[in-house]
C-alpha positions in Angstrom: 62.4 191.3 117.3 66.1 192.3 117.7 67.4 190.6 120.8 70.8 191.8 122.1 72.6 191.7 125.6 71.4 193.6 128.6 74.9 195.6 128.4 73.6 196.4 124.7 70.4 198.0 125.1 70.4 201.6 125.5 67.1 204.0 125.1 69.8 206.4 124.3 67.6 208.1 121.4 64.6 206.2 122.1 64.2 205.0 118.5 66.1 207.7 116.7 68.6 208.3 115.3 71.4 210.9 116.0 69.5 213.1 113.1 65.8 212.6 114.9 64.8 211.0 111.9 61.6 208.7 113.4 61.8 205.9 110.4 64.5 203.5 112.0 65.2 200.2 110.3 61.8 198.1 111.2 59.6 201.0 111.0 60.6 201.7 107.0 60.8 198.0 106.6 56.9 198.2 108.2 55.7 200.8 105.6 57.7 199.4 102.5 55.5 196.1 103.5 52.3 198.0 103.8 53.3 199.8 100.7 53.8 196.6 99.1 50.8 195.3 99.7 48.3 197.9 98.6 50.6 198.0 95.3 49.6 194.4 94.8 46.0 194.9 95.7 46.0 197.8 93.5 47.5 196.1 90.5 45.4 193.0 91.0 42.1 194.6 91.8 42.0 196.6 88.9 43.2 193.5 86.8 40.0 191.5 87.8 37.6 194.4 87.7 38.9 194.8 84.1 38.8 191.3 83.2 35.0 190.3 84.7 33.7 193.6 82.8 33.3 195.7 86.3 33.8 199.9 86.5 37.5 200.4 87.5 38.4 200.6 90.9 38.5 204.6 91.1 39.0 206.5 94.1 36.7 209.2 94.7 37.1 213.1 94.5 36.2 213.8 98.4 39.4 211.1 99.1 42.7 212.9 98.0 40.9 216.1 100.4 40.4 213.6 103.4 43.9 212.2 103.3 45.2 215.8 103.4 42.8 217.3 106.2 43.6 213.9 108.3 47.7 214.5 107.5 47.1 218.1 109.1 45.2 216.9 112.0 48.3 215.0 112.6 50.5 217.4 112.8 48.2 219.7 114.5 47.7 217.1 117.5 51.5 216.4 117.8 52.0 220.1 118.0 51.7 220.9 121.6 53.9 218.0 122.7 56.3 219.3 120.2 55.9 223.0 121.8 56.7 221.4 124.8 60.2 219.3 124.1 61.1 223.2 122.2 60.3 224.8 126.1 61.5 221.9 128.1 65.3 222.2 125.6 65.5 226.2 126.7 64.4 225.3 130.4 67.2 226.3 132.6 65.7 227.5 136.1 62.5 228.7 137.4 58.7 227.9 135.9 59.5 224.0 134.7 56.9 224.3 131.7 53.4 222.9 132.0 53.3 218.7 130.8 51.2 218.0 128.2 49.1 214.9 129.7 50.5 211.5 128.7 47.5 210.1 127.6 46.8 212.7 124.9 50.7 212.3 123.7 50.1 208.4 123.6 47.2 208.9 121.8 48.4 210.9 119.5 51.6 209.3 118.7 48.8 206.0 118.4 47.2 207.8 115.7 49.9 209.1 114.0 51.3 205.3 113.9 47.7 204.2 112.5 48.4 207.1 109.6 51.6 206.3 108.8 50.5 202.7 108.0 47.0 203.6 106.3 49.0 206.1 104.3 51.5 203.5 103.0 48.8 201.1 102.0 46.7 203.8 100.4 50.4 205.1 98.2 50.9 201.6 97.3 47.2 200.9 96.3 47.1 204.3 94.3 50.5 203.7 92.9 49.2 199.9 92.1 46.1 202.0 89.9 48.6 204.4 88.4 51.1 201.5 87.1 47.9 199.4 85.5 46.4 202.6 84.3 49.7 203.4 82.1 50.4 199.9 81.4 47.0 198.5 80.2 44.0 200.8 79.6 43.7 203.5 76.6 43.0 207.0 77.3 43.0 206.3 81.3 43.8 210.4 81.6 40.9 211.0 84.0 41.1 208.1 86.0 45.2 208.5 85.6 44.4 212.5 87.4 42.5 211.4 90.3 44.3 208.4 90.9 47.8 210.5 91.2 45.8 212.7 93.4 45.0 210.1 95.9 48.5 209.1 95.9 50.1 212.3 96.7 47.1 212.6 99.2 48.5 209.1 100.8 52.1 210.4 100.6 50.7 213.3 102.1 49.1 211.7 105.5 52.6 209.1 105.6 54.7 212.1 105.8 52.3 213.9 108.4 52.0 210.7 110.9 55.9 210.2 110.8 56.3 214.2 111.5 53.6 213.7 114.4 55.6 210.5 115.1 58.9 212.7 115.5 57.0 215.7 117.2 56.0 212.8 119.8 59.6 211.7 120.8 60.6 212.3 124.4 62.6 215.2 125.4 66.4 214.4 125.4 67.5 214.2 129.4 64.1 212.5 130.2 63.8 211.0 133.6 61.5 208.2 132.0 64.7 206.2 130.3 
């Protein structure tokens, strides 16, 4: 953890930067790790399946499909927080808009956390498959296919847990600094 003095902190942004980007520095160092480490597992699994005479560690058909539907669940959950930060910026007098309860956005900004990281492990595992595939088999183009689908399916639900992640951010002038 980052330890600075009290006259330091700020929540100014609440873990954003000025561009509302939601990966600061620990968060992209947390998914390059998790990225890392299914890359290894990848590359190493597929390695000793290879060499003991096993079937290659293939993902299956229904996975690239899951990874997507769960990516737009994300995004789908995170949406009516986002709906209202977009109502709450235009709010000037009159009808405050209606909360969206704090439990659902704290779930939700849970499971989009839980995505983010899943997705980076599967990309790195996929991407692990992909590099052994091109480096060490002969004629890998089926297993090449539906490995590359898995990975975009993994880059898929990363990017849709750190827009659900974003979508989840506290409205600016919050009375909950």
């Amino acid at each position: 953890a980052h330890w600075c003095r009290p006259s330091q902190r700020t929540s100014k942004g609440h873990g954003f930067d000025g561009l509302g980007n939601p990966v600061n520095g620990s968060m992209g160092k947390v998914i390059f790790g998790f990225s890392i480490v299914g890359l290894v597992l990848g590359l190493a699994l597929s390695q000793l399946s290879a060499g003991f005479g096993y079937v290659f560690p293939a993902s299956p058909t229904s996975l690239p499909i899951s990874l997507l539907v769960l990516a737009l669940a994300n995004y789908l959950f995170s949406y009516p927080i986002y709906r209202y930060r977009k109502q709450l910026g235009g709010y000037k007098e009159g009808i405050r808009p209606e909360r969206p309860n704090p439990f659902y956005a704290v779930r939700v900004l849970i499971l989009a956390r839980a995505s983010v990281l899943a997705g980076a492990l599967f990309a790195g595992w996929h991407a692990g498959l992909i590099i052994w595939l091109l480096s060490f088999s002969v004629a890998p183009e089926n297993l090449v296919l539906s490995s590359s689908f898995g990975l975009v399916g993994a880059v898929a639900l990363t990017v849709g847990g750190l827009v659900s992640q974003w979508n989840c951010k506290t409205p600016p002038g919050s009375d909950s600094d």
